[in-house]
C-alpha positions in Angstrom: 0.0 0.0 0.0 1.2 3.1 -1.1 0.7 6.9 -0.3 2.0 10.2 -1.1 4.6 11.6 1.0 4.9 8.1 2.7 8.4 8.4 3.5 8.1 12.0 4.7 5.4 10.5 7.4 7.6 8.1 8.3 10.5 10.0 8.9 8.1 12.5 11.0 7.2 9.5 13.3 10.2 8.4 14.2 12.6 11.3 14.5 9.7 14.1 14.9 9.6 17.7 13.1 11.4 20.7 14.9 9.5 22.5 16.9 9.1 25.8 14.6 7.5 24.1 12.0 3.9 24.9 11.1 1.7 22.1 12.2 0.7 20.4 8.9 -3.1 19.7 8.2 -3.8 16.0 6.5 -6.8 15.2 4.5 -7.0 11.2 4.2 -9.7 11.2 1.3 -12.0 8.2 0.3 -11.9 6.2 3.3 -14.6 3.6 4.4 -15.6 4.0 7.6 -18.4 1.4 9.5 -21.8 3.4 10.5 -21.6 1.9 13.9 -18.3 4.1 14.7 -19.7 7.5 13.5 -20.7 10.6 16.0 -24.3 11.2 15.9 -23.3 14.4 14.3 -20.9 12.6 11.4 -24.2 10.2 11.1 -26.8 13.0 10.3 -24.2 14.3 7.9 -22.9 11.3 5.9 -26.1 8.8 6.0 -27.3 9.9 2.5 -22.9 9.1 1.1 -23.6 5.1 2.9 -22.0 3.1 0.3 -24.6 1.4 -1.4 -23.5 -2.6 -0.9 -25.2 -3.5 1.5 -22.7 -3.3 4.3 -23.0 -0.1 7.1 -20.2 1.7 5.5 -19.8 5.1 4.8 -17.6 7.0 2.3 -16.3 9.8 3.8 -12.7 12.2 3.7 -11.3 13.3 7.5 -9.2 16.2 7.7 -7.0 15.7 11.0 -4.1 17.8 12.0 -2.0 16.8 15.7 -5.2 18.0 18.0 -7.7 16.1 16.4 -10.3 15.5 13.3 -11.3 18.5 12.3 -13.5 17.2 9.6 -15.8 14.1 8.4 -17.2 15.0 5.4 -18.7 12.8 2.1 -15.9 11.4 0.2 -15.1 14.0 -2.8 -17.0 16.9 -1.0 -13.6 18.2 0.7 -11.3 20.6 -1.3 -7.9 19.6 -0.2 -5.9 23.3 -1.2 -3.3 23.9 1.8 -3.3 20.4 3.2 -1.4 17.4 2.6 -3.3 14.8 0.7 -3.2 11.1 0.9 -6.1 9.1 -1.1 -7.1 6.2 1.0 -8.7 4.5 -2.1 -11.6 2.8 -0.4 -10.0 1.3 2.5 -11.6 0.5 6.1 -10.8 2.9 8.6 -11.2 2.1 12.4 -11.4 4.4 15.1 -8.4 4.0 18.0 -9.5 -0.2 19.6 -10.7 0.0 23.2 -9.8 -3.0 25.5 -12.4 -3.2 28.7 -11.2 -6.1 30.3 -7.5 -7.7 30.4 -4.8 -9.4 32.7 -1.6 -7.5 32.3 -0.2 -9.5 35.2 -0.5 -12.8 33.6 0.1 -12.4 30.2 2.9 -14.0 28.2 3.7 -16.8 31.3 2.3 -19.8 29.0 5.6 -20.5 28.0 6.9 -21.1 31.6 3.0 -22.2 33.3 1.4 -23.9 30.6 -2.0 -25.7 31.0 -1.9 -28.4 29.0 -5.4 -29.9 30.1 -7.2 -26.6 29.1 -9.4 -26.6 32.3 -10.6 -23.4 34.6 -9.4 -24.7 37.7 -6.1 -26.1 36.6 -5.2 -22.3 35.2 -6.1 -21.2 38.9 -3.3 -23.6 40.6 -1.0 -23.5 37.8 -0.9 -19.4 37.8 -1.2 -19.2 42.2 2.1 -21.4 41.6 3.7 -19.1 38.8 2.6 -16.0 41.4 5.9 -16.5 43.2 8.3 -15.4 40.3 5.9 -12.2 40.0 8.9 -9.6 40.7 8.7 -6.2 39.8 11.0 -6.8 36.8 9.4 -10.0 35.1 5.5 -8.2 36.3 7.0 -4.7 34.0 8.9 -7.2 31.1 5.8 -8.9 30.5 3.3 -6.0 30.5 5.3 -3.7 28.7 5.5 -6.1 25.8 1.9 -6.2 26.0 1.0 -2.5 25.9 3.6 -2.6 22.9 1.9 -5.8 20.9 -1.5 -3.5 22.2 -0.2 -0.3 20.5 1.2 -2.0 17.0 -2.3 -3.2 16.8 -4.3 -0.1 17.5 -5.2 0.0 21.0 -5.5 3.4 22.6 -7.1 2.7 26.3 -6.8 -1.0 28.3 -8.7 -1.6 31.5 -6.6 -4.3 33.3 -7.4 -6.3 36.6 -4.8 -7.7 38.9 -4.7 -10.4 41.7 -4.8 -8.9 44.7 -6.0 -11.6 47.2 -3.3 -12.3 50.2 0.3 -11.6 49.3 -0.1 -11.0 46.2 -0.9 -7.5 44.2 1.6 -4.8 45.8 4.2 -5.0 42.7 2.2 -5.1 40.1 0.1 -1.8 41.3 3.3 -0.6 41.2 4.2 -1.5 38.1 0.7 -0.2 36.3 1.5 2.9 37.9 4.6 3.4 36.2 3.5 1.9 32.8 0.7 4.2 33.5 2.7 7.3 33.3 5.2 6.3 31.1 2.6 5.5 28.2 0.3 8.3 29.3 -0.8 9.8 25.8 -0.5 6.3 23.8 -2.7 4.0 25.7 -4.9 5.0 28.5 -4.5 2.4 31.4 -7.1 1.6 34.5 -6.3 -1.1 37.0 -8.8 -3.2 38.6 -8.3 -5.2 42.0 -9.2 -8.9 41.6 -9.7 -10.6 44.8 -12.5 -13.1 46.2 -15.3 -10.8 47.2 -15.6 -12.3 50.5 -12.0 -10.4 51.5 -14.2 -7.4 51.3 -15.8 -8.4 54.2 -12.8 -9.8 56.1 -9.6 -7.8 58.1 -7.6 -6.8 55.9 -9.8 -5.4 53.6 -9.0 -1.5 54.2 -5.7 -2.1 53.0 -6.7 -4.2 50.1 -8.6 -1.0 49.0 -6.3 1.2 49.8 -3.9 -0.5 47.7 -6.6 -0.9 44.6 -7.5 3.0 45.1 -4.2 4.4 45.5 -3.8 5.2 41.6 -5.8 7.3 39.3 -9.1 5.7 38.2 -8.9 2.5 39.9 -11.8 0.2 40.7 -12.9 -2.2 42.9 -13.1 -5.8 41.5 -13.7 -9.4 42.3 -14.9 -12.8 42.1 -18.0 -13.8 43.1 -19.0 -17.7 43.7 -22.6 -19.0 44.5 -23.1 -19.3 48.5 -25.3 -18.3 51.6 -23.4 -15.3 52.3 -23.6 -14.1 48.7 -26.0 -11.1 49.0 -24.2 -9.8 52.3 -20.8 -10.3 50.4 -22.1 -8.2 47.6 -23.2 -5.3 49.6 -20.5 -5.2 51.2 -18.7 -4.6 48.3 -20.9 -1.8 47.2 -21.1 -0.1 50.7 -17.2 0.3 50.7 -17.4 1.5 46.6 -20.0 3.8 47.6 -17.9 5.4 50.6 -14.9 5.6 48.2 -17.3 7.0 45.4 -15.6 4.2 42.7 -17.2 2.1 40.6 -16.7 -2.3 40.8 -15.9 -4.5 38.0 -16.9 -8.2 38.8 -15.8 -11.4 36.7 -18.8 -13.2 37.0 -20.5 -17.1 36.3 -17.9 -17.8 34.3 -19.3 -21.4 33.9 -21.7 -23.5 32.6 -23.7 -24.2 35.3 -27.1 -23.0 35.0 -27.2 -22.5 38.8 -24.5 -19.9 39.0 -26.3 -16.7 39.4 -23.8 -13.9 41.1 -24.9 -11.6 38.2 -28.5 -11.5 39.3 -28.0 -11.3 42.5 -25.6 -8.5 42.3 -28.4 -6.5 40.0 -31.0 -7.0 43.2 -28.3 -5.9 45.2 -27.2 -2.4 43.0 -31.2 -1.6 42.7 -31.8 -2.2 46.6 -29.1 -0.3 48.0 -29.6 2.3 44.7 -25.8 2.2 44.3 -25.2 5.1 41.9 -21.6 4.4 40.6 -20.6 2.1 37.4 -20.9 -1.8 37.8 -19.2 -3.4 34.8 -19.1 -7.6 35.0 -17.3 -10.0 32.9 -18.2 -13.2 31.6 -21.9 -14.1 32.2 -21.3 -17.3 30.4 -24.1 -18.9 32.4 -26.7 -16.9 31.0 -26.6 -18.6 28.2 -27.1 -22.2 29.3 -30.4 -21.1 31.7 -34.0 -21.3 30.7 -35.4 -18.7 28.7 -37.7 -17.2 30.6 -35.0 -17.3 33.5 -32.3 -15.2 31.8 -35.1 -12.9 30.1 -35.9 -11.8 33.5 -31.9 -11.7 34.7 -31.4 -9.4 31.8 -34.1 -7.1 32.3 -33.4 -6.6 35.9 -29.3 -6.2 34.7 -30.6 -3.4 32.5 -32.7 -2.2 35.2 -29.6 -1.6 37.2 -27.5 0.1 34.7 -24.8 -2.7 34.7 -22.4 -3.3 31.4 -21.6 -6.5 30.6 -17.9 -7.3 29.0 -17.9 -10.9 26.6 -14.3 -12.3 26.6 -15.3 -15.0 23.7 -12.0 -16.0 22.9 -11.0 -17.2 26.2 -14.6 -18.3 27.4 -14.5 -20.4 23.6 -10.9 -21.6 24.7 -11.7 -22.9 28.5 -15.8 -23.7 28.9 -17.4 -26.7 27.8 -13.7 -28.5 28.2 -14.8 -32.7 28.7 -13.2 -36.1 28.3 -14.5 -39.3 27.4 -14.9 -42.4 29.9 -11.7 -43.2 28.5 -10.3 -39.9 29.2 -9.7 -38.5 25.4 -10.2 -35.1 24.8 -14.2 -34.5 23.5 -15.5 -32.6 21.3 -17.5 -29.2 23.3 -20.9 -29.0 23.1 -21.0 -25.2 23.5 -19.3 -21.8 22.7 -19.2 -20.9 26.3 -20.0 -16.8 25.4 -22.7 -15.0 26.8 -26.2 -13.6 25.3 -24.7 -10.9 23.5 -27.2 -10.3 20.9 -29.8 -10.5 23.8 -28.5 -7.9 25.9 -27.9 -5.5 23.3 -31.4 -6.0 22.6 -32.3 -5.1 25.5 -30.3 -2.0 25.6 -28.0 -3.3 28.1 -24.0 -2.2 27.2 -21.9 -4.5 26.3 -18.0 -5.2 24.8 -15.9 -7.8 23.7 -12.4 -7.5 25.1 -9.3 -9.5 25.2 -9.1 -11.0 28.5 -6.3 -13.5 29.1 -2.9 -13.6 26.6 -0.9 -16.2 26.6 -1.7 -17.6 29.7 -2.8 -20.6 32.1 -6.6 -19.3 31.4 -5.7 -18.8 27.2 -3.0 -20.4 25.7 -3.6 -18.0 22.2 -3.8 -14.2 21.8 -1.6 -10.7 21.7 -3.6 -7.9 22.5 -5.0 -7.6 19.2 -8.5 -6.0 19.6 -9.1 -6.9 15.5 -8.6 -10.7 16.4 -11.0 -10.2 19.2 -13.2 -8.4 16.7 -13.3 -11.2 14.3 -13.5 -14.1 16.3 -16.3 -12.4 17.9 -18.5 -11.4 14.7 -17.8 -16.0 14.0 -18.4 -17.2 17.1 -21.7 -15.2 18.1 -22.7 -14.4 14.9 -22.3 -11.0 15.1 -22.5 -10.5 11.1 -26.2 -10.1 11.2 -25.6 -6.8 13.2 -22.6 -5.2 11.4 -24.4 -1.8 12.1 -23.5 -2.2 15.8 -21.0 -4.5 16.1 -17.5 -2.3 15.9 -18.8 -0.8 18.8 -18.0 -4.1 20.8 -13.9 -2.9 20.5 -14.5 0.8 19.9 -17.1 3.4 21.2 -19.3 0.5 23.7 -15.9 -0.3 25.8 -14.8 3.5 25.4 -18.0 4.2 27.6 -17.8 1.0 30.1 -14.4 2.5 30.9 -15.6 5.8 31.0 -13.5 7.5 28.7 -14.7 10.4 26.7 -18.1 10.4 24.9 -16.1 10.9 22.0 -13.4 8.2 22.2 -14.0 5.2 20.1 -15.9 7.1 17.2 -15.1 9.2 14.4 -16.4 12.9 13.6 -15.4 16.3 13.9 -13.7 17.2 17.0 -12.6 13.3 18.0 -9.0 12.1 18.7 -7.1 11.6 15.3 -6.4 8.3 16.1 -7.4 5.9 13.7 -6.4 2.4 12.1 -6.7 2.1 8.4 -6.9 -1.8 7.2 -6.2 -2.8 3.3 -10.2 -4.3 3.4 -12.3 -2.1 1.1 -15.8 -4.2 2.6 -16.5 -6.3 6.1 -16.7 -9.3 3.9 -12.8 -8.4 2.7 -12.0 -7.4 6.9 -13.2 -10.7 8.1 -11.8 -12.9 5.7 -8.5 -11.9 6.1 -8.0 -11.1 9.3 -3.9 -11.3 8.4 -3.8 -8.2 6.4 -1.8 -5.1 6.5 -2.8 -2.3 8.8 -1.4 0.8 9.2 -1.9 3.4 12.1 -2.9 7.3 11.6 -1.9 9.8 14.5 -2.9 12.9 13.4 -0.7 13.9 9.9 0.9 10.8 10.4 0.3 7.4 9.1 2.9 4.5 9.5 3.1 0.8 9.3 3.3 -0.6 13.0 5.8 -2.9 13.9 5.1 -5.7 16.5 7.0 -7.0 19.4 9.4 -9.8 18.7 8.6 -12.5 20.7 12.2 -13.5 21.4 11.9 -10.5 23.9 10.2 -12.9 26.8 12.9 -15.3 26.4 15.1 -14.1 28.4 13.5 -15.7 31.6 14.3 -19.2 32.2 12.0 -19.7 34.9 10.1 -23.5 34.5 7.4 -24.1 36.9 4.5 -27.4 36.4 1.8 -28.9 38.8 
């Protein structure tokens, strides 16, 4: 793929222009950009240029300079005198990716904790056991590499949560701190506290929020399991995130068990005590194995509470519905282990898709790639009937669940010139070949990314098993 004034972009990215230059004004001219990731003000404008395919794509030119887009208008309708023009010739453009829900802490450790089995509660013991090699310099090795691999792919913001329970969690805070400064301006990073939510209600606990509250825009997190003290366990939780005025973020039924309810009884719990702050849960894979009339009414009273729900489908694909035969050979699943996504966007509950393990004990696969998650996602749920929506699920929908700007994630005047621009001149081209060429734009300047060599994590020579 080539542009004009390539190799004067290029040089601009990596060596920068001195400061007494003017700042240069780019118009990237017949672009295709999905109707789901459009302002409402870009939408009233371009609806009538929708190319005319069948797929929610719109035609448009975006005139950026370094502060932002300063213009979505129909292709061919902007005159381009006194800016730099580069002709996108039909290709896909993607806002900045949006990753809700991830664990920094963990990634990249398959090669020295592998889980060879493939099962949910083997990737508990095997990572508790890894836990001990945790140090401050393979916890910033490992997640640096990830915010890079996140970055060559197009992510701009990453919500991440990390193991906190007993002795664990005080270096990697630490660590997200300084990640979170040092890439401050290339990826926006929030940190989540994962714990058992029964150490909420235990000694101990101040400090354990303390710790998860001592950075900018952390939250409160857990993992809820079915028992008698449930309820009291969950408002718990929500009396100590109300006093703190945070929000919580809950990995929830992550199962097939049709009995595993922790997201409903968290919604009776936000509606009784009217808990006013963001509730954002992960998983819900049991919703989809329950009786209709059982998870209509769990989703209503979710949407009733104002909770968002976060679908990791390429882990929950990777680890539910894992069996073996009498004979103990590996057989074949019987389900896709992701929530009801179409159902709860239906019902006008929010939702993402998100990354959620890399390379770990809980997902053997991944690299921060938000497009992979975007793919995989449209397959596996079927997301291709709702094209019109969908890119939300990695762009605009987890930009809000994170509460980022009402702008990030979208395209229109006045956004962040922050965009990905893919080779694919239709979704039919984007989805079936996921492999392709992308290149990133940041502001005037558009370059080719260049990913993370994975000989970089093999420095460690760590070997742990169970």
């Amino acid at each position: 793929m080539e542009f004009p004034d390539m190799e004067w972009m290029l040089l601009k990215c990596e060596e920068g222009l001195p400061s007494d230059l003017p700042k240069m004004t780019t118009l990237y001219t017949n672009a295709a950009v999905p109707l789901a990731v459009l302002t409402e003000d870009a939408r009233k404008t371009l609806l009538p240029s929708r190319i005319d395919d069948g797929e929610p794509i719109v035609a448009v030119d975006i005139e950026v300079d370094a502060t932002g887009l300063k213009s979505v208008v129909p292709a061919g309708n902007k005159t381009s005198q006194g800016v730099r023009d580069v002709d996108l010739d039909g290709r896909m453009v993607f806002p900045g990716f949006v990753d809700a829900h991830v664990h920094l802490d963990k990634a990249f450790t398959w090669q020295r904790a592998p889980n060879p089995r493939g099962r949910f509660e083997d990737a508990l013991e095997i990572l508790r056991q890894d836990r001990e090699h945790w140090t401050r310099d393979d916890l910033m090795r490992r997640a640096d590499f990830a915010l890079r691999c996140a970055e060559a792919h197009g992510t701009v913001a990453l919500r991440t949560h990390i193991d906190a329970g007993p002795g664990s969690g005080e270096a990697a805070f630490d660590v997200m701190a300084e990640l979170r400064e040092k890439w401050s301006g290339r990826i926006e990073l929030q940190t989540v506290a994962l714990c058992g939510v029964e150490q909420y209600s235990e000694p101990g606990a101040d400090s354990l929020v303390d710790r998860a509250l001592g950075h900018p825009g952390g939250l409160l997190g857990g993992m809820p399991r079915m028992n008698l003290d449930l309820y009291d366990q969950l408002d718990r939780l929500l009396s100590i995130a109300e006093e703190r005025r945070c929000g919580i973020d809950l990995h929830v039924d992550e199962s097939g068990d049709a009995a595993a309810e922790t997201l409903r009884y968290l919604a009776h719990a936000v509606l009784l005590r009217g808990f006013s702050y963001p509730v954002t849960c992960g998983h819900a894979c049991s919703l989809a194995v329950q009786r209709t009339e059982r998870w209509t009414s769990t989703i209503a009273l979710v949407r009733a509470a104002g909770i968002n729900i976060i679908s990791l489908p390429l882990c929950n694909l990777y680890l539910q519905g894992r069996r073996n035969s009498e004979a103990g050979t590996p057989g074949t699943p019987y389900w896709r282990g992701v929530t009801l996504i179409h159902e709860l966007m239906d019902a006008g509950v929010p939702v993402a898709c998100a990354s959620d393990n890399v390379r770990d004990a809980f997902y053997a696969y991944g690299d921060f790639d938000l497009f992979e998650v975007f793919w995989m996602s449209v397959r596996i749920a079927h997301l291709d009937t709702r094209l019109e929506a969908a890119p939300q699920l990695v762009t605009g929908s987890a930009a809000r669940i994170m509460g980022l700007s009402e702008q990030e994630g979208f395209i229109g005047a006045g956004t962040a010139a922050r965009l990905i621009c893919f080779e694919a001149r239709s979704f039919n081209e984007l989805l079936s070949r996921p492999a392709q060429k992308r290149h990133l734009i940041s502001g005037e300047v558009m370059s080719e990314p260049k990913i993370p060599d994975y000989r970089e994590l093999h420095c460690s020579n760590i070997s742990t098993s169970v």
